[in-house]
N, C-alpha and C positions, 0 to 999 in steps of 0.2 A: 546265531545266538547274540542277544544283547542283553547291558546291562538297565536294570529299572531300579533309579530309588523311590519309594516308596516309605512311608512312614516312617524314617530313621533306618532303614534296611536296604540292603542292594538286592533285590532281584533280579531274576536269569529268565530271559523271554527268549523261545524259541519257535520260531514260524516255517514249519514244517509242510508246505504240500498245504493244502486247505485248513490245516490244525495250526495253533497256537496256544503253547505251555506255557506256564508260568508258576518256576519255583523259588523255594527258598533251601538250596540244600544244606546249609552249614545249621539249621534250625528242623534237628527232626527226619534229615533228608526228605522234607516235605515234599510234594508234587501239590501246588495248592489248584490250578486249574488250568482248564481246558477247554478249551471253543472250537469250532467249525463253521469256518465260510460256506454259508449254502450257494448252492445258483441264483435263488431268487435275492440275493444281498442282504439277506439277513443270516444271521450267527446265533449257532446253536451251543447253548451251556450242556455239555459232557459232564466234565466234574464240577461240582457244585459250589461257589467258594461265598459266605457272606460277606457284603458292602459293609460291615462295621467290625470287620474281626481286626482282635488286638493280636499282633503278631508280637507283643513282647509275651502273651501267654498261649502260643499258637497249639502249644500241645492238647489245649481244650477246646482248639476251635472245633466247629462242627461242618467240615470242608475239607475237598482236597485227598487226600488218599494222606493217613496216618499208618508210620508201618512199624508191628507188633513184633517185637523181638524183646527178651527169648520165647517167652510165651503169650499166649494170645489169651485175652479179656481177663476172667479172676482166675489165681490158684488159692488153693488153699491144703492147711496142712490141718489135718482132725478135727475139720470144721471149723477153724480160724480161717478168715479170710484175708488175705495181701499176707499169703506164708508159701513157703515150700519147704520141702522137705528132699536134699541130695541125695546122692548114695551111699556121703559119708556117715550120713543119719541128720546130719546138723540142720537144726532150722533156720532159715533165712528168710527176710520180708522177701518182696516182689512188688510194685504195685500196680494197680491197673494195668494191662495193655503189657507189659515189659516194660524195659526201658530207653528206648530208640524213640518214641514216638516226643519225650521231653529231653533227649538227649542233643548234645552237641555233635558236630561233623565237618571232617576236613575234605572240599574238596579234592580230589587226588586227581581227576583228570575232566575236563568241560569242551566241548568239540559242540559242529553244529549240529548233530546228531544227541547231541544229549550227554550227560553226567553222571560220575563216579563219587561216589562220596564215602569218607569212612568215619567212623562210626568211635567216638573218643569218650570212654568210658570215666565219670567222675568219682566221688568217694562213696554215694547212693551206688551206683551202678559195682564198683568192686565190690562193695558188702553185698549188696544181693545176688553177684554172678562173680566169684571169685576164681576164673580163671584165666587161661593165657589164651587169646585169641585176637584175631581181626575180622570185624563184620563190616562189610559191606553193600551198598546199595547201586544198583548201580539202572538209569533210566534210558533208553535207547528208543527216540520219538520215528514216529511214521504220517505218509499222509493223514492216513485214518485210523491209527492207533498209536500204541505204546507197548513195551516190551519192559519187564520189572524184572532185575536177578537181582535176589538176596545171599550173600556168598560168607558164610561162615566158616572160616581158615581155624584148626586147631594146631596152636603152637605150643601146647604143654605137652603134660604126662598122661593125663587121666582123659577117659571119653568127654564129650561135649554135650551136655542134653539140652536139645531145642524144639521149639514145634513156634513157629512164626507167621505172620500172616499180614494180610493187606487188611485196609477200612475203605472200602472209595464209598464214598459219598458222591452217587450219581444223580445229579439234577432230573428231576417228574416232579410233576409232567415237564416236558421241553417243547410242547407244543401247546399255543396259548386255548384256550378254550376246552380243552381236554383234563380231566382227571384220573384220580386214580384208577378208578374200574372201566379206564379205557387201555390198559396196560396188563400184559401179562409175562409171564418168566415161566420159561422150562429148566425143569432143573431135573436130570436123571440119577437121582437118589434111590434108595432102598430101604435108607433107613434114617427117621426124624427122629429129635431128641428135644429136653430142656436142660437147661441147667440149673439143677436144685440150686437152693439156698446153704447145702452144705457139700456143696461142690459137686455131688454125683450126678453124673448124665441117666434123663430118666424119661422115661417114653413121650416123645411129641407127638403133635397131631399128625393125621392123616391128611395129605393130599392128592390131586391131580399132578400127572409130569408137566401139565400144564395148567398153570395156574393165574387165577385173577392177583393183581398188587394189592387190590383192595382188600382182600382177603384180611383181618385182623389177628387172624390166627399165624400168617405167616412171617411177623416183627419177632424175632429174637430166636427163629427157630436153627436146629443147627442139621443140616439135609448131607447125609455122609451114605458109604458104600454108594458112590458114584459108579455108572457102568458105562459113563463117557468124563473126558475131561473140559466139554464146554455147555455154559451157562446159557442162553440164550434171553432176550427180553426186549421187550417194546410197545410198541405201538399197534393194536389188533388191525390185523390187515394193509397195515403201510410199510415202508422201506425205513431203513435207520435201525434199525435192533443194534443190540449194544450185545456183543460176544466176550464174554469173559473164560480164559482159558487158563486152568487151572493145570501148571504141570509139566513136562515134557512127552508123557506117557498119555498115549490115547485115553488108560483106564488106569487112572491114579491109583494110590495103593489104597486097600478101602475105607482106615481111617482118615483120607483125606475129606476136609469138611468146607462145603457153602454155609454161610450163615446171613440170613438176610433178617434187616433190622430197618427200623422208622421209629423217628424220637415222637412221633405223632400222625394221626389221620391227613392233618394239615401241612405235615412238616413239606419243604420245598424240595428233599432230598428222600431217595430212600438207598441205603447201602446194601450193596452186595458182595460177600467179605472171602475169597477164600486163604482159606488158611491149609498149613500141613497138617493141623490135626482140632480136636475140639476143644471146648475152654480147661483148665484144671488136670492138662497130661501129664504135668508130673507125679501126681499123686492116681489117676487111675491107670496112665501106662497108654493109652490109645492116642495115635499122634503123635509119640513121645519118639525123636530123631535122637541119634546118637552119631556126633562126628569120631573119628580114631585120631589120635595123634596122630600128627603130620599130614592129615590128608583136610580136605575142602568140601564142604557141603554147599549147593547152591539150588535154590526153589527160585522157579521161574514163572512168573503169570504175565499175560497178555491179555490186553485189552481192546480191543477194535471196534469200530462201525461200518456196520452196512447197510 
């Protein structure tokens, strides 16, 4: 591990085996990017990070793995959107995404293997999540992957309600002359969704378990009753697929949810997101975790190439 300053910031570079990390944990516990030494000497973009991102506003950059806590993308409370609704009854904002992804973070522990980071709630963050707890992050790097534990400690009285998730923004193409409809993704789903406009999940399209990128139908969709816990994607008939392992459990529980997203046909990135549950579980209940007092919850995803 070394230190990088960078734009008024200190980053944390880590050269693991043919990979190379590069975070900013006190900022988000960002993971902003990732590369691979090939054989032939040239280096492959994993995660996606843009040449012009402002890291004093990192929480909108569009790069990097952003991680959604408490909830993942919108909730809403009777059709308001950036609300929720507890079990005390009382409304609370929320805003996009939770609030980890613009949140501050103290590293707790940084080794050559990768970093812990925790998670330091401001006056936004206790008004929308008014309880007793420590979230942490924590990244554990590999030749050819990465290992993410999100670790939600309850220290109060009252259960804990969470449904949390990753954003990676995976670099595609990664190989120059190739496009999108040279890439495909399995994803072992049962069941596709949307996210209305007034927050209820409402039938998505129909796919193949194996599917084109290209597809336009499949930006935003949310791919849940999984019958395994790995993603699979890449390149039609070459080596490199990108495995994304959602879970500890072969077969996640089955509101666990893939959600795959592209800001555009063009965009340089396309995300593939999972989460414990789908957008807006407070209010319909599905993906909706609940910690006990005094015990620990932690959601685990792995990332790899082959």
């Amino acid at each position: 591990m070394e230190k990088v300053s960078f734009a008024g910031e200190t980053l944390l570079r880590w050269q693991v085996g043919h990979s190379t990390f590069l975070a900013l944990p006190e900022k988000g516990a960002r993971l902003m990017n990732w590369t691979i030494a090939l054989g032939d000497g040239s280096v492959r973009d994993v995660l996606y990070w843009p040449e012009n991102a402002n890291l004093a506003e990192i929480a909108h950059v569009r790069g990097g793995n952003p991680i959604l806590f408490p909830f993942n993308a919108r909730t809403f409370d009777q059709g308001d959107i950036h609300f929720w609704r507890a079990a005390d009854g009382k409304r609370r904002p929320m805003p996009m995404h939770g609030l980890a992804r613009q949140g501050d973070f103290k590293i707790t522990q940084a080794d050559k293997n990768g970093f812990t980071a925790l998670f330091l709630p401001d006056d936004e963050a206790r008004t929308a999540y008014p309880y007793d707890y420590e979230f942490s992050v924590r990244y554990r790097f590999e030749p050819l992957g990465l290992i993410c534990e999100m670790s939600l400690q309850n220290m109060g009285t009252e259960p804990l309600p969470w449904s949390a998730g990753h954003h990676f923004y995976f670099t595609l193409p990664w190989t120059e002359g190739l496009n999108r409809k040279d890439y495909a993704i399995r994803i072992p789903a049962t069941q596709r969704y949307r996210h209305a406009p007034t927050g209820a999940l409402t039938p998505g399209p129909s796919f193949k378990e194996i599917e084109s990128l290209a597809n336009p139908e499949m930006s935003d969709a949310i791919h849940m009753g999984l019958k395994q816990n790995t993603v699979i994607f890449g390149e039609t008939g070459h080596a490199g697929d990108v495995v994304v392992t959602l879970g500890a459990e072969n077969v996640p529980p089955p509101d666990a949810a893939i959600v795959t997203w592209t800001e555009s046909a063009t965009a340089p990135f396309y995300c593939v997101e999972p989460w414990m549950g789908p957008p807006n579980s407070p209010e319909h209940k599905r993906g909706l975790h609940h910690v006990a007092p005094g015990q620990t919850e932690t959601f685990t995803v792995a990332v790899r190439v082959k």
